[in-house]
C-alpha positions in Angstrom: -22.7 -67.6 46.0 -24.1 -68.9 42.8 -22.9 -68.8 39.3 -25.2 -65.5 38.5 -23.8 -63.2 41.5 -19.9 -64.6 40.4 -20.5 -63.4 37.0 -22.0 -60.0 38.0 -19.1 -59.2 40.0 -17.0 -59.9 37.3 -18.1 -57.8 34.7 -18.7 -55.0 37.1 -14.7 -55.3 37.7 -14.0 -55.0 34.0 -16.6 -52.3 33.3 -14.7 -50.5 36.2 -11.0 -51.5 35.1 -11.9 -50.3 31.4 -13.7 -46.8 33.2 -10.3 -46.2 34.6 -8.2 -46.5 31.5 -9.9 -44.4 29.5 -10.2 -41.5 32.0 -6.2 -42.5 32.5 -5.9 -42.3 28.6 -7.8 -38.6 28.2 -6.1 -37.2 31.2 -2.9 -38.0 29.8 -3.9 -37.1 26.5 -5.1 -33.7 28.3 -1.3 -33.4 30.0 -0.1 -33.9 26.4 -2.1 -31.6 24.5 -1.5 -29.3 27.4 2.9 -29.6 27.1 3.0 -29.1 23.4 0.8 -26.0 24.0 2.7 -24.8 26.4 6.2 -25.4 24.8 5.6 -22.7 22.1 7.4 -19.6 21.4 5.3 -16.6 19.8 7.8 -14.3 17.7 7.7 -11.7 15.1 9.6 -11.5 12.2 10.7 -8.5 9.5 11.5 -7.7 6.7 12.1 -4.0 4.7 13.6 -3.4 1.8 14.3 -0.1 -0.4 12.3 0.1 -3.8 11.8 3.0 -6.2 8.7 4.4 -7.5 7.4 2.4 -11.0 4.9 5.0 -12.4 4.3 8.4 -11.9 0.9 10.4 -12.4 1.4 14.5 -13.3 -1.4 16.5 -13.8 -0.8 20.4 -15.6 -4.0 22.7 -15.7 -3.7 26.0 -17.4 -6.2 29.0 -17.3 -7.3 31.6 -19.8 -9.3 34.6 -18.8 -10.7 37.5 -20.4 -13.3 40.1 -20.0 -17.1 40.0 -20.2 -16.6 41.4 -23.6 -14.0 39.0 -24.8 -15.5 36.9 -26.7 -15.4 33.4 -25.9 -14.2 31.8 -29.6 -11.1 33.7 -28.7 -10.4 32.5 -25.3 -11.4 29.2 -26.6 -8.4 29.3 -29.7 -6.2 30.7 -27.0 -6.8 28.2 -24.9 -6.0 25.4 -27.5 -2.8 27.3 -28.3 -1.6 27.1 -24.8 -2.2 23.3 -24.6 -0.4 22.7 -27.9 2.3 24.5 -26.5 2.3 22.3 -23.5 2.0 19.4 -25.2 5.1 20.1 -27.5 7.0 20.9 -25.2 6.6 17.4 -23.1 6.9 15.4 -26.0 9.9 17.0 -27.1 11.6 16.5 -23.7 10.9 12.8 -24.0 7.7 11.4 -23.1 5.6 9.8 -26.2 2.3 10.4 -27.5 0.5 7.5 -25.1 1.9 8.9 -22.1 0.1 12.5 -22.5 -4.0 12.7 -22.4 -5.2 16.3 -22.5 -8.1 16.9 -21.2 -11.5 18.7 -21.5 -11.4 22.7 -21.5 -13.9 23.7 -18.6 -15.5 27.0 -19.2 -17.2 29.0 -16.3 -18.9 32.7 -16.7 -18.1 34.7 -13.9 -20.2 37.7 -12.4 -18.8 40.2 -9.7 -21.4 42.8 -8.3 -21.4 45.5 -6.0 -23.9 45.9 -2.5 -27.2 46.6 -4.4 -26.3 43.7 -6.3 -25.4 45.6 -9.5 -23.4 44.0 -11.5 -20.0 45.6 -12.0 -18.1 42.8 -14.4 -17.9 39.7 -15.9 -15.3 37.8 -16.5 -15.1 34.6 -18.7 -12.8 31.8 -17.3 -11.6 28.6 -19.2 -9.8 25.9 -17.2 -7.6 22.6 -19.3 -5.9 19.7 -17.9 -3.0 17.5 -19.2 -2.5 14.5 -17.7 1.1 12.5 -17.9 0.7 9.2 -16.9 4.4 7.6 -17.1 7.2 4.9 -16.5 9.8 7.3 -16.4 9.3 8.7 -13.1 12.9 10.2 -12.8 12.3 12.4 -16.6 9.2 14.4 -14.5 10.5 16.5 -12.1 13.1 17.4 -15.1 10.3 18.1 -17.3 8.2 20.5 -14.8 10.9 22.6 -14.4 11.0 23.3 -18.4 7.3 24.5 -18.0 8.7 27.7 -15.8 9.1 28.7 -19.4 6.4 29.0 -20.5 5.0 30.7 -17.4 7.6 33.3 -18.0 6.4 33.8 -21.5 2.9 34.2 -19.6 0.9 31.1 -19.9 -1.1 30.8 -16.5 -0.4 27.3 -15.6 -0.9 25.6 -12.3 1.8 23.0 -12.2 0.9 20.2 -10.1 2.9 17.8 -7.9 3.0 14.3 -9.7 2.3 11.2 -7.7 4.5 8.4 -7.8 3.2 4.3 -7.2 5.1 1.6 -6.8 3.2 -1.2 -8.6 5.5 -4.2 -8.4 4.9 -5.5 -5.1 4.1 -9.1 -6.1 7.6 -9.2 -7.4 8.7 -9.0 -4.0 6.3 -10.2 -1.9 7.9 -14.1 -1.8 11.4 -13.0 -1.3 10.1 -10.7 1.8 7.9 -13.3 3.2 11.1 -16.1 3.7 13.4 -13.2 4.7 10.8 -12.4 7.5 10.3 -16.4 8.6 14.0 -16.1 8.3 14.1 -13.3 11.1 11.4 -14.6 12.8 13.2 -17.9 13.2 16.5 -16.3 14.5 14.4 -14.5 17.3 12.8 -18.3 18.3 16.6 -19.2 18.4 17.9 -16.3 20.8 14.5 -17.4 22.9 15.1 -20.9 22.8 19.0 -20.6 23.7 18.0 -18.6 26.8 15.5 -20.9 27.6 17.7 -24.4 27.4 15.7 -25.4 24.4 15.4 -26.2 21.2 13.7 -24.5 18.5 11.3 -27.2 16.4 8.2 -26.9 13.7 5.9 -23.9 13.2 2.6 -24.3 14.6 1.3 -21.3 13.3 2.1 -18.6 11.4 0.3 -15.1 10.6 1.4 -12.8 7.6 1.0 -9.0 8.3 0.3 -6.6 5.4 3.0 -5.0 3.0 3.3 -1.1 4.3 4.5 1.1 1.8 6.1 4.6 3.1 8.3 7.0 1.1 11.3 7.2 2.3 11.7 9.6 5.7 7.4 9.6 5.7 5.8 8.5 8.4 2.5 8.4 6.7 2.1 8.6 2.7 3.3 6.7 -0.2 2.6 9.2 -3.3 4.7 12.0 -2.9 8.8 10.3 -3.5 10.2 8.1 -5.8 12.2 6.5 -3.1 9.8 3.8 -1.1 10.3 1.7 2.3 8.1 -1.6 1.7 7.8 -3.7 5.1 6.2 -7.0 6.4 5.8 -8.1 10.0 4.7 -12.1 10.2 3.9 -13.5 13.6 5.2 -17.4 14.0 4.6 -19.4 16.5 7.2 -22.4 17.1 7.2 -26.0 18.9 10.1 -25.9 21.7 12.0 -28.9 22.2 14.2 -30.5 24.8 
């Protein structure tokens, strides 16, 4: 055999040896990659906690009504009388001047007629709002009780339910977030214990959204001062021997 043939034989035994190691080094790397994926634990982690309502919205409409031969500049200075009335009487039970935005007075004609279509009376209607928007959550349901007195003196007002917002979630929102990696990384621990293992790094981790519920709700968030706020994060941890 000549020098030529010696040297083709060589390299074609190095080009195989290095062939070899690498498909050696990416099927182990392939094993490796394939272990640490597999030696992962997925848990969920929570976290709840009891807040309290931060604003309240209360809305107060009041009617005045008369006949089609009322005439209207009356209703109208009745109608301002009421809402003065209304307005006096939340100020003076302790809400201030910024909190209280009365509204427009909506005015509607209205025209009742018989079968033929002949009409039998009018009536003129004028509808007002008042609108409380406040910190002090607790002072309105005190307050809309007071207004049952001025019903019984015979203004026709329609007394709404007030809403009530928590608006402070960012407050809490870090504080929640490690209590819930906190949980999350007691439930790894339980699994890993069980499992003969050791509980290592996260590899992943998903934040749920913030649910706000009034307390004893199922669904809703608007109608108690009391709230639940809860967070759900998925983690996913390394296992270790």
């Amino acid at each position: 055999m000549n020098n030529f043939g010696r040297i083709e034989i060589l390299l074609a035994t190095v080009m195989l040896s290095l062939g070899i190691g690498v498909a050696g080094y990416f099927v182990g790397q392939t094993l490796y990659n394939a272990k640490v994926g597999i030696n992962t634990a997925e848990v969920k982690g929570l976290a709840e906690k009891r807040v309290e309502a931060d604003l309240a919205h209360w809305q107060i409409r009041y009617t005045v009504s008369g006949s089609g031969t009322t005439p209207v500049s009356e209703l109208y200075e009745k109608s301002e009388a009421d809402r003065a009335r209304i307005v006096s009487l939340i100020l003076e039970s302790g809400f201030e001047d910024a909190e209280v935005s009365p509204g427009v007075i909506d005015y509607e004609k209205k025209e009742f007629r018989d079968d033929k279509q002949t009409l039998v009376e009018e009536r003129h209607e004028l509808v007002g709002s008042i609108d409380v928007e406040t910190r002090k959550v607790r002072l309105v349901s005190e307050v809309r009780s007071k207004l049952n007195r001025l019903i019984a003196q015979g203004l026709d007002i329609q007394n709404d339910a007030p809403t009530y917002h928590f608006t402070k979630l960012n407050e809490i929102k870090p504080e929640m977030v490690k209590e819930a990696t906190m949980n999350a990384r007691v439930a790894a621990n339980q699994f890993a214990s069980d499992a003969g293992v050791k509980v290592g790094g996260i590899r992943d981790a998903r934040q749920g959204g913030f649910v706000i519920r009034d307390v004893g709700e199922e669904y809703g968030d608007t109608k108690r001062i009391e709230k639940d706020v809860r967070l759900v994060t998925t983690i996913t941890f390394y296992l270790t021997d």
